[in-house]
N, C-alpha and C positions, 0 to 999 in steps of 0.2 A: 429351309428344308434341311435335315439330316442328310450328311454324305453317305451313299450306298456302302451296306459294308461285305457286297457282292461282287465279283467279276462282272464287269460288262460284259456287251459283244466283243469287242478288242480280246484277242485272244493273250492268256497270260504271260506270252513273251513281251508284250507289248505293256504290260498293267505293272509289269516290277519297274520300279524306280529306287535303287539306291539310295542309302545316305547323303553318298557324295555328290548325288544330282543334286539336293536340295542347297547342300553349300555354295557347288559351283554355278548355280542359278543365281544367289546374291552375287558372288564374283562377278558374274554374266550381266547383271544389272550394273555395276559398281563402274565395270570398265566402258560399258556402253555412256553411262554417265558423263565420261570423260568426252567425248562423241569422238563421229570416225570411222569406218567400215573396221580401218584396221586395229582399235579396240576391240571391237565386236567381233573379230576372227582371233584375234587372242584370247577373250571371255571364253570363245567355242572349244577354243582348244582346250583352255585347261577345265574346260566345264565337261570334255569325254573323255577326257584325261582321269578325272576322279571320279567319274562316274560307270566304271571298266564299261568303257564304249571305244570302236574303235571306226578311222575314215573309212569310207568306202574304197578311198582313192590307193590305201597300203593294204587292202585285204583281196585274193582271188577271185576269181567268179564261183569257184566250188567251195567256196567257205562261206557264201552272202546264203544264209537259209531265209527266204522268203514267208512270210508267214498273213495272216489276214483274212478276208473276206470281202466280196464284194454281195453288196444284197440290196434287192428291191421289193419296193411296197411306196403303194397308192402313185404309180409310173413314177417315182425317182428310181436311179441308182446310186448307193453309196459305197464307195472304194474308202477300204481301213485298212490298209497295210503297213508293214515294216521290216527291219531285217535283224535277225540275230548272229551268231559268229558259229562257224560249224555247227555239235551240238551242246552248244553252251546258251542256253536260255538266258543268262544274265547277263552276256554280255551281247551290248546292242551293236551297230552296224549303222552310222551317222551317214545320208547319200550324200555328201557332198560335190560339186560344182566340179567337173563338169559332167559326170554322174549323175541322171535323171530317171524319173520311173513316170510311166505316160499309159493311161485308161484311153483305148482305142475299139471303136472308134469316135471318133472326133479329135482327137489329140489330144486331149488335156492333161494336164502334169498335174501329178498330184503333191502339194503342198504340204511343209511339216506343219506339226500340230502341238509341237512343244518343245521349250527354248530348246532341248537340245537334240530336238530335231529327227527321232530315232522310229518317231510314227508320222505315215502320210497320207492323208486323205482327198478324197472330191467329192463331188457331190453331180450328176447331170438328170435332166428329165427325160426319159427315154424309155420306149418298147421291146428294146433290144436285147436279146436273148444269149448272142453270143457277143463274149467279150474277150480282149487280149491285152496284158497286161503286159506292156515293153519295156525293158532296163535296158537302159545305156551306158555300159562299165566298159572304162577303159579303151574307148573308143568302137567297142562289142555292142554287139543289137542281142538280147535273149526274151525271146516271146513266151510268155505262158500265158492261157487260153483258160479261161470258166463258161462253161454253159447254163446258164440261170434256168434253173425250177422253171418253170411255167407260173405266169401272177394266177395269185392263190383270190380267192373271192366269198367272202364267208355268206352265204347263200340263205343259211337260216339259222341266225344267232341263237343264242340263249335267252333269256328274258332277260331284262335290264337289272330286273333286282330277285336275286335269290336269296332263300331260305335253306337253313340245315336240314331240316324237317322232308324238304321238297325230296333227299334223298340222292337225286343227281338232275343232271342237265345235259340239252344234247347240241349239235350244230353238224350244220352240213356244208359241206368247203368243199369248191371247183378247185381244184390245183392238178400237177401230175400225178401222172397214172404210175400203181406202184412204190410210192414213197409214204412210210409213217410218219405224219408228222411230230412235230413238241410243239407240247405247251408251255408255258411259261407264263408266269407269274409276274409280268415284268416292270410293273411298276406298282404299287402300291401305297394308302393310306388309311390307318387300319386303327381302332382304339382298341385297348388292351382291357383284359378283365379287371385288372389293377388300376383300370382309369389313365394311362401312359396315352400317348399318341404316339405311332412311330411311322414314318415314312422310310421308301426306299425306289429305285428306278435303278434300267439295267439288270434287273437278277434273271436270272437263265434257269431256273429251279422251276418245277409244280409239278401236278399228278401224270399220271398217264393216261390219257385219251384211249380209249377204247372203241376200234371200229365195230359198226353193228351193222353196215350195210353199201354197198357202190353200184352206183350204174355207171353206164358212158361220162355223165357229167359230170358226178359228183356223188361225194362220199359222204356216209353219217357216221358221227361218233357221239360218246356217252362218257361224261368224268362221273364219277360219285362225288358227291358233297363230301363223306370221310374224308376221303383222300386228299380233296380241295382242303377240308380243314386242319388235317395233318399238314399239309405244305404251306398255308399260311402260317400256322403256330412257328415253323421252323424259320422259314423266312423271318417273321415279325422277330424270334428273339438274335439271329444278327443282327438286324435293323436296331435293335436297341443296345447293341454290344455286346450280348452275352450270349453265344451264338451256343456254347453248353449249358444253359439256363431254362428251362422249361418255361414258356408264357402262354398264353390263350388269346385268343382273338376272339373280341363278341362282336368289331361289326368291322367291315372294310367299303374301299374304292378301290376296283380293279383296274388296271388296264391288261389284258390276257395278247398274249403275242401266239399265232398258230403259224408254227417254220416249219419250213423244207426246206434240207442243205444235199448238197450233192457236193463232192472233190475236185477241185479244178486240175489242169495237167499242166507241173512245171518245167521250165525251159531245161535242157538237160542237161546246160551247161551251170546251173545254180548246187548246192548243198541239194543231195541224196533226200537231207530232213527237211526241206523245206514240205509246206501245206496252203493252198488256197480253197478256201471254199466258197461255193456259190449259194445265198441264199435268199427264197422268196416267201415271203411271209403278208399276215394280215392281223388286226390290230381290233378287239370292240372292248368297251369301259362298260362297266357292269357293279354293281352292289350288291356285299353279302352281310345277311346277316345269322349269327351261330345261337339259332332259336329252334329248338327241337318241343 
């Protein structure tokens, strides 16, 4: 599979990775090699060291700017956080020991996600609506809280396989009340008019949904196939590296992602810039093909 050449969900404090991560990642291997915890805490260091990343443990509570998402679909939830340094997006924010961040409730600590450590994740099964995201700096407790969307329920999909020709397509989603969702494009595998294959998963891009009706339970909305195929074309020529290149798509595999995000509320004692958002979404795989 082609690596996305998209932003994921991970929000872009979390997606930049340095030069110097990639070096100090061999380093990080090299020393670990030699075995030892205390290899492996020296690897760490000069792996934040080159990589303008700084501990948790030499930086205040009002310079940790917290950033992420926690979001749910089909009853999990998934926490993807991390921290950057005042507002400096480049440089990261390593939690180190005895420095923890904890998805409550149930306790669970969330886990890094990469040698060095600057993203953390969990993952639980749960109905649970309100959540609270705990750090523990410096012997300090600072709570920020997200209230999750309402689970979204795609109520009456689209047809499995569409045509250009069709014009548009429509669906109806139980979710909350008052919020416009996005679509998104989020994963695809698509042939090119030129005969190419290009894949890609993760992209946050596609048309605008347009509402055409709600009651009590749920809403209807309407994409145009244009639209759809203008945001495939765009997609597809990232996915193939030339993301200023004009391509065409004649036929796809969608997987379509329908979010609702809402702002969570951070602790007061963190960075001014800090952002968490809550999001619940829903997910259906569909086929297109660009036959007029």
């Amino acid at each position: 599979m082609l690596p996305s050449a998209f932003p994921s969900n991970t929000p872009l404090r979390l997606a930049l990775r340095p030069l110097g991560a990639t070096l100090a990642s061999m380093l990080l291997i090299g020393l670990s090699a030699c075995g030892g915890s205390e290899f492996e805490d020296i690897g760490k260091g000069v792996q934040c060291g080159l990589s303008n990343c700084k501990s948790s443990t030499e930086a205040a509570a009002q310079d940790l700017r917290l950033g992420g998402s926690l979001r749910r679909e089909d009853g999990r939830v998934s926490a993807d956080l991390g921290f950057s340094y005042r507002a400096n997006l480049l440089t990261v924010v390593r939690l180190d020991a005895p420095d923890a961040l904890w998805l409550m409730p149930g306790n669970v600590r969330l886990s890094p996600t990469t040698e060095l450590g600057d993203t953390l994740a969990a993952q639980v099964l749960s109905s649970q609506d309100a959540w609270t995201i705990r750090l523990q700096h410096k012997g300090q407790t600072h709570d920020s809280t997200v209230a999750l969307p309402s689970a979204v329920q795609i109520r009456a999909a689209a047809p499995g396989s569409l045509q250009r020709s069709q014009g548009q397509f429509s669906a109806s989603l139980s979710g909350p009340a008052g919020l416009q969702p996005q679509l998104s494009l989020a994963d695809g595998e698509c042939q090119l008019a030129d005969g190419r294959t290009v894949r890609w998963t993760g992209y946050r891009g596609g048309p605008q949904a347009r509402l055409q009706g709600s009651n009590a339970d749920q809403a209807q909305y309407s994409v145009g196939l244009e639209d759809l195929q203008a945001s495939l074309d765009q997609a597809a020529a990232g996915a193939s590296g030339g993301a200023n290149t004009a391509v065409t798509v004649k036929q796809c595999r969608l997987g379509l992602v329908w979010e609702y995000s809402v702002k969570g509320v951070v602790a007061s004692g963190l960075s001014t810039y800090s952002l968490v958002t809550g999001i619940s979404q829903a997910r259906q795989v569909l086929s297109y093909s660009n036959d007029r």
